[in-house]
N, C-alpha and C positions, 0 to 999 in steps of 0.2 A: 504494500500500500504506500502512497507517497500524496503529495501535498502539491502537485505543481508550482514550486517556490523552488526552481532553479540554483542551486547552491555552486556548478559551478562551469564554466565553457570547455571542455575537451575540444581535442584536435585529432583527427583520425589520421593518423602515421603507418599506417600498415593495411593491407588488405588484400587476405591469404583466402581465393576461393579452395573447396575439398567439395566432399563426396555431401557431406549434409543442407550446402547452401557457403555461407560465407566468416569465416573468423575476422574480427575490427580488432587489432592494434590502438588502445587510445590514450594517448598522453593526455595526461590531469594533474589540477594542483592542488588534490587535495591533500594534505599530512599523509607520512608515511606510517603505514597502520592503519589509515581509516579506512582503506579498501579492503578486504581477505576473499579468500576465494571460496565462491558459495554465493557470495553477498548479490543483493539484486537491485540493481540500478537501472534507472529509467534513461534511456538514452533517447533524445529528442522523443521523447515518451511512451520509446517502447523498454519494457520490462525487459531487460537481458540480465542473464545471469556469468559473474566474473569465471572463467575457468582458469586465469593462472593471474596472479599479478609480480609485477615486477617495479624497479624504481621508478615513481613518477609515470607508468601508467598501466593497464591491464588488457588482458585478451577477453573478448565476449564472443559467442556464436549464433549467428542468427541462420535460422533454417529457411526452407527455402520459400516454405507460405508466407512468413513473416516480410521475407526479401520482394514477395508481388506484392502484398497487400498493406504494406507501409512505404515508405520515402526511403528508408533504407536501403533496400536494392539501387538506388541516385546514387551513393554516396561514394563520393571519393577520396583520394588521398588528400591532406589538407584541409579538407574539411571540416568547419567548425560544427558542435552537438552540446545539445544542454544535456547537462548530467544532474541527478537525482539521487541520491542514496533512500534505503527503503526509510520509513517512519518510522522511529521506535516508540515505545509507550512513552517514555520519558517526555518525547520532543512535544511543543508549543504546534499545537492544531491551526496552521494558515489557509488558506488559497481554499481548498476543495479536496474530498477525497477523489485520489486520482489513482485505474489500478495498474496502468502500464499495459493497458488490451485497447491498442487501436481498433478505432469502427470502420475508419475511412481516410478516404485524401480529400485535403482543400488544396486549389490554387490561388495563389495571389494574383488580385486583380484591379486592383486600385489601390494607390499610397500619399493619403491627402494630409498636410500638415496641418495642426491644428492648436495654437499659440504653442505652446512646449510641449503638448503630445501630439501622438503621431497617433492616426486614425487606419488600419489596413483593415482592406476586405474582400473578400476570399469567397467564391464559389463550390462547392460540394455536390457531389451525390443526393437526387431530390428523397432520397428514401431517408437518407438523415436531418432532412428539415424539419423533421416533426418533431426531434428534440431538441431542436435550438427558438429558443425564444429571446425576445428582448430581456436584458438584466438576470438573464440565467446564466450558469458555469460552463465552460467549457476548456478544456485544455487543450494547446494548439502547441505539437513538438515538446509536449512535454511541460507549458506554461499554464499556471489555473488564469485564467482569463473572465470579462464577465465580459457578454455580447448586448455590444451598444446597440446594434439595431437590427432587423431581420425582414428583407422582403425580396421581391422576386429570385427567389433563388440564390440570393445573395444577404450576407452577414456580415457586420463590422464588429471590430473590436478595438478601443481606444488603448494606444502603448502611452503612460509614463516613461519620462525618459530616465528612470531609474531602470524601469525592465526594460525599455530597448537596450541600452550600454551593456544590462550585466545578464546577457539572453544572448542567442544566433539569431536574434530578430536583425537587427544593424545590419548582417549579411544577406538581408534576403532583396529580390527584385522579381518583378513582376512576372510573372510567369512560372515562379518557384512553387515547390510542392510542401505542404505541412501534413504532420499528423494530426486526425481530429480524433478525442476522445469524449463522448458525448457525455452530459453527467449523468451516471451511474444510476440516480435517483428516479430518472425519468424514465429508464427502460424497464427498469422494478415493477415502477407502478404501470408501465405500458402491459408488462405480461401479467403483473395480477388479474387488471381485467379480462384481458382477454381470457386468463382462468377464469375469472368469474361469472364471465358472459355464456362460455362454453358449458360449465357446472348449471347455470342456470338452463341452457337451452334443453341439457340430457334430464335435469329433473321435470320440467315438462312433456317432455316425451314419456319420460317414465309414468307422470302421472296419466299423461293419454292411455 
């Protein structure tokens, strides 16, 4: 589980395809010790798990669903990624619960300034529009976000320029690909009904 609160930028330094999909080489600054192997870290927000670390940065594996159906499979050498460490009980509850299981891809498509923040907005997949609302969560690469506005097929989200600086937002341009993770809460309640609509319809029948 994680928080969409970006703790820190990796750079992808290596990229060993194999037989599974693809192993990421990533240089990090985070302290030595605070990564170990096992550990699950959201990389532009997908959930990968460390299989080996070493000084200053680790190896992670992503298979090869993960590589179609995230941005991931884009990714190159150099390339910048927010990185995440999982929540611990301890940690200060921010941003959104976020679990590191992307839904879908946005592309950036408009990048309007807006006095010190910056406004991007991104198109999707019309099957995930039914959870994106005005002033609801969403995490975008890994960042808990709240969606300024929502209509034809299109959503904004207002950047702070605290999160543009200390995010791979700064790096992006128009036509770039994000991970969208829809909030959680909204698919919850999406499938309860439709259990409950269903449970309803078969006790009807039964009462016929």
């Amino acid at each position: 589980m994680f928080t969409g609160l970006i703790k820190d930028i990796g750079k992808i330094i290596k990229i060993i395809p194999n037989q599974e999909g693809k192993q990421f080489v990533i240089k990090t600054n985070f302290p030595a010790g605070e990564i170990k192997v096992d550990d699950s870290i959201a990389t532009n927000g997908v959930c990968l798990t460390a299989t080996k670390v070493e000084a200053n940065c680790f190896y992670a594996q992503a298979v090869h669903v993960t590589l179609q159906k995230t941005s991931l499979g884009h990714l190159k050498v150099n390339d910048s990624v927010n990185l995440e460490l999982a929540l611990r009980p301890m940690d200060r509850m921010g941003g959104h619960f976020v679990q590191g299981h992307v839904n879908g891809l946005g592309k950036l498509v408009k990048i309007t300034p807006q006095g010190k923040n910056i406004e991007l907005s991104f198109t999707t997949h019309k099957d995930l529009f039914k959870y994106i609302v005005a002033e609801g969560s969403i995490a975008l690469d890994g960042i808990s976000l709240t969606i300024a506005n929502c209509k034809q097929e299109i959503f904004s989200v207002s950047i702070i320029p605290h999160t543009y600086e200390n995010t791979n937002l700064a790096s992006k341009k128009i036509g770039d690909l994000v991970n969208i993770e829809v909030d959680m809460m909204a698919k919850y309640l999406e499938n309860f009904l439709n259990y409950d609509n269903s449970q309803e319809r078969l006790k009807k029948l039964l009462d016929n």
